[in-house]
C-alpha positions as a Python dict, from the first residue, in 0.01 Angstrom:
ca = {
    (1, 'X'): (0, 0, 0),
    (2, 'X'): (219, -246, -207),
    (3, 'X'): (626, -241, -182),
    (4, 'X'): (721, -101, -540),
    (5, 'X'): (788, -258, -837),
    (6, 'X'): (1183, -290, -776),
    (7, 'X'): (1082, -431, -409),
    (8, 'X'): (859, -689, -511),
    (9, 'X'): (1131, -792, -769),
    (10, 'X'): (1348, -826, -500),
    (11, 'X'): (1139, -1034, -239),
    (12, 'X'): (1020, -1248, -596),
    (13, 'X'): (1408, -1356, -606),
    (14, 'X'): (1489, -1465, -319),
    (15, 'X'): (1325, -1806, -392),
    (16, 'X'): (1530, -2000, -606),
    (17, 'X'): (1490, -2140, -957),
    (18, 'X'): (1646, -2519, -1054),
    (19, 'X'): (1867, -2529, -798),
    (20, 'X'): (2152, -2820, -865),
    (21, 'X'): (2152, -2980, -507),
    (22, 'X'): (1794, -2966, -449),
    (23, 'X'): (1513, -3087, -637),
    (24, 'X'): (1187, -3239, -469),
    (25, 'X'): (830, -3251, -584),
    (26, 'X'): (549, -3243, -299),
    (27, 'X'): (314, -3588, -332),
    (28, 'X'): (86, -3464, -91),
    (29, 'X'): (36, -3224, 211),
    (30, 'X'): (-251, -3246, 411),
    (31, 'X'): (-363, -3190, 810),
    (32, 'X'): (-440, -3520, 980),
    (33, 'X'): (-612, -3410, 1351),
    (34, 'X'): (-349, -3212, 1509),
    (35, 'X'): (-18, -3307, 1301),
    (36, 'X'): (52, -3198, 922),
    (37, 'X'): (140, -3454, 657),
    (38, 'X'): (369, -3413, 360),
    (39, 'X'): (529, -3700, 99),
    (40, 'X'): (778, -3559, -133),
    (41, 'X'): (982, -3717, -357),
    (42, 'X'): (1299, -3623, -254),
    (43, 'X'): (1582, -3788, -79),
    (44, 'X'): (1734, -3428, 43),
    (45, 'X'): (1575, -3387, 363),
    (46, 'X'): (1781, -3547, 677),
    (47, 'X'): (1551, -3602, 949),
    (48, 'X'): (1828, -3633, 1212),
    (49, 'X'): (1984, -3273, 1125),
    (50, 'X'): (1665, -3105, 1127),
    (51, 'X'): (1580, -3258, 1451),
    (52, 'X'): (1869, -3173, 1607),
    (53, 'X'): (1872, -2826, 1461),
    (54, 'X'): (1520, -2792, 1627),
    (55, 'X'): (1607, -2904, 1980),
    (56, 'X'): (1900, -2628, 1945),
    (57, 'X'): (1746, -2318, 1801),
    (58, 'X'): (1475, -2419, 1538),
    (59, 'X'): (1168, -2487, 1777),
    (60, 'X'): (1127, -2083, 1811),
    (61, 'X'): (978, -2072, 1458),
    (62, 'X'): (964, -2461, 1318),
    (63, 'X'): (764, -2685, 1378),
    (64, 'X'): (824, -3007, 1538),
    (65, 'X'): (901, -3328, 1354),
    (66, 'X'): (695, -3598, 1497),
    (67, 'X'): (820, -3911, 1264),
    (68, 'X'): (963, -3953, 957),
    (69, 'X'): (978, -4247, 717),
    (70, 'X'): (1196, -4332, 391),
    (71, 'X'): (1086, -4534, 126),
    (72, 'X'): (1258, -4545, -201),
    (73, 'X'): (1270, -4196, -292),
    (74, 'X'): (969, -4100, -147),
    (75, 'X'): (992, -3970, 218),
    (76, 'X'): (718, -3851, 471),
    (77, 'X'): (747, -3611, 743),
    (78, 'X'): (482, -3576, 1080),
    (79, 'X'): (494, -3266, 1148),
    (80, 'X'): (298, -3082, 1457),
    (81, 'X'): (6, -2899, 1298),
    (82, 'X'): (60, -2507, 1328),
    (83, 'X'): (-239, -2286, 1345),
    (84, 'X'): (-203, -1965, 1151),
    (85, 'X'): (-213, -1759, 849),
    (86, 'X'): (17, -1660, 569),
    (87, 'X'): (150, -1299, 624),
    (88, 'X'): (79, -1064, 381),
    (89, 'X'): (287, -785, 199),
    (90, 'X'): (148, -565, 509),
    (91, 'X'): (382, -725, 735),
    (92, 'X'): (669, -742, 554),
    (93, 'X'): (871, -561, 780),
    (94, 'X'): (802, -734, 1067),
    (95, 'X'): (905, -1058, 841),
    (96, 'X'): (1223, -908, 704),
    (97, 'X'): (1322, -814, 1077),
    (98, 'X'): (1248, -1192, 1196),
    (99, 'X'): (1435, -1342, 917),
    (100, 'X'): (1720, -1162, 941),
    (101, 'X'): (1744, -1145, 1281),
    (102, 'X'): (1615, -1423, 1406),
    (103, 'X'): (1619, -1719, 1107),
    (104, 'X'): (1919, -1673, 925),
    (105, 'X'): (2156, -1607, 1214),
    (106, 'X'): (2016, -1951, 1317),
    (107, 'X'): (2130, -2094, 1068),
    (108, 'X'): (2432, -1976, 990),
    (109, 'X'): (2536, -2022, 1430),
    (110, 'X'): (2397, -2393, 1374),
    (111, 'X'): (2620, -2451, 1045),
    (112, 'X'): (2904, -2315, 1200),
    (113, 'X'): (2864, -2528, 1543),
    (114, 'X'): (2776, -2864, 1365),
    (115, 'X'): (3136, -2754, 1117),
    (116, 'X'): (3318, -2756, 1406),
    (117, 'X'): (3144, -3093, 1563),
    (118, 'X'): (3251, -3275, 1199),
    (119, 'X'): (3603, -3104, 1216),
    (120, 'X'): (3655, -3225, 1557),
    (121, 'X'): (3479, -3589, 1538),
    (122, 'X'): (3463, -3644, 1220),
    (123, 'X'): (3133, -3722, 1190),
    (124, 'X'): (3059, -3633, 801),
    (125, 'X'): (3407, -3684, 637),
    (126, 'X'): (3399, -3385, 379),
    (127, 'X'): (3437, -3553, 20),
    (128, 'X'): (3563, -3236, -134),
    (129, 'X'): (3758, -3009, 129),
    (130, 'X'): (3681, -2684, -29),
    (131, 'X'): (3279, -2744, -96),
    (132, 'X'): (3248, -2897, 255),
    (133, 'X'): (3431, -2571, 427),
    (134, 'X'): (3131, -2382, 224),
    (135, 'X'): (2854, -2560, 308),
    (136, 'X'): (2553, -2415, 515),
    (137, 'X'): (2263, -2524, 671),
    (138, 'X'): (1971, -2337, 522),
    (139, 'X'): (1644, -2316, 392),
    (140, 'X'): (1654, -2296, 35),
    (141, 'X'): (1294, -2132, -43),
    (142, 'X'): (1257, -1871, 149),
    (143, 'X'): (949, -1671, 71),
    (144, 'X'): (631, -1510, 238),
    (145, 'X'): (452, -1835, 103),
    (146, 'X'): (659, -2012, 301),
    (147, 'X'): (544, -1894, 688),
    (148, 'X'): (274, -1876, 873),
    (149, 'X'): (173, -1631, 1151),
    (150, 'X'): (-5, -1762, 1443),
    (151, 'X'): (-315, -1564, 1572),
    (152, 'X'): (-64, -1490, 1894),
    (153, 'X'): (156, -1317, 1578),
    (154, 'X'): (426, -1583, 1646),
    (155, 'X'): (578, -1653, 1279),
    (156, 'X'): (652, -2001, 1163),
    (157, 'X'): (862, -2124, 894),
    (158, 'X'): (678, -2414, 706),
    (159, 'X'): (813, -2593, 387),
    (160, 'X'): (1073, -2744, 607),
    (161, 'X'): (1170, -2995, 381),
    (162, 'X'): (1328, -2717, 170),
    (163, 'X'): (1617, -2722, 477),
    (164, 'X'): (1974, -2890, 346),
    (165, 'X'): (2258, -2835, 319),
    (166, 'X'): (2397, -2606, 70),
    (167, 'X'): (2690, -2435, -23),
    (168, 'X'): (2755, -2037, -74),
    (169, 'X'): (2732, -2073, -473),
    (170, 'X'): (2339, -2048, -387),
    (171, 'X'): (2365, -1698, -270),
    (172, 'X'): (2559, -1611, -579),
    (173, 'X'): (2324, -1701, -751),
    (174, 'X'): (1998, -1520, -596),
    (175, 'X'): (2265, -1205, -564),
    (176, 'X'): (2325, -1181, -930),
    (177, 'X'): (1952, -1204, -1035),
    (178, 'X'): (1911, -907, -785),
    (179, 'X'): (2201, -712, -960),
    (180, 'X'): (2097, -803, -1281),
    (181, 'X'): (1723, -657, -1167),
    (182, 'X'): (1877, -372, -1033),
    (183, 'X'): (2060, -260, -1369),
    (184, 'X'): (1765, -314, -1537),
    (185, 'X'): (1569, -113, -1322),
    (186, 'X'): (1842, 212, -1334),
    (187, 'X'): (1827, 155, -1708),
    (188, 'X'): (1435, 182, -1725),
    (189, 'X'): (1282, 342, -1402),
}
């Protein structure tokens, strides 16, 4: 049975279109033995932040960085090779339960923590006070494309290079697309 029309709207928009912070184009993405490869043209993804967001929190449902390397703007992430399959629409809930109780509490405790850690060493001097006080850690595609489930049913978050920093004018934007779907859909049922 298939979510309805309205639903699949819904889960459609919550992956974002031409976002302004955050452009990268995947090179290639391949399995190498036991690790998974991806170059992307990008120069968005910070190595050190997602490794230290994985040692916090982020091993329960990443996977681990093994290496990274920068060249130009091309950069390559190791990553440990996860077994698994993508969920389906059938286990949407199950998903929608993880990710909001598990994955984006994450990441809002881990933006919050490393905001206080800046505030109190100054460790990323904020350029612009008021976009710095908004920013969030986050994963800015997130979609059922984007996971794996392991055959133990342990779900995964892949795409990790989609993980920056962001600010809160993101959500705006996903939130009126949903609105905007929603009038439509009370206009024509």
């Amino acid at each position: 049975c298939l979510p309805s029309k309205r639903s699949r709207v819904r889960i459609s928009l919550l992956a974002p279109q031409n976002m302004q912070n955050f452009s990268k184009k995947t090179l290639k993405s391949y399995r190498d033995k036991d690790t998974w490869i991806k170059v992307i043209n990008s120069c968005n993804f910070d190595a050190i932040e997602y490794n230290k967001f994985y040692n916090y929190i982020g091993y329960q449902f990443l996977p681990k960085l093994l290496h990274f390397e920068e060249n130009n703007n091309e950069q390559k992430l190791i990553l440990e090779y996860i077994e698994g399959k993508k969920p389906t629409l059938s286990h949407i809930d199950s998903f929608i339960r993880f990710l909001s109780y598990k994955i984006i509490p994450a990441f809002i405790e881990w933006s919050r923590l490393r905001k206080r850690e800046t505030t109190l060493h100054a460790e990323r001097p904020p350029f612009n006070e008021e976009l710095w006080r908004n920013e969030i850690y986050f994963h800015v595609d997130l979609k059922l494309d984007n996971f794996l489930l392991t055959p133990d049913k342990k779900l995964y978050m892949i795409d990790v290079d989609s993980i920056c920093y962001t600010n809160f004018d993101f959500f705006d934007v996903i939130l009126d697309k949903i609105y905007a779907e929603d009038r439509k859909f009370i206009k024509n049922p």
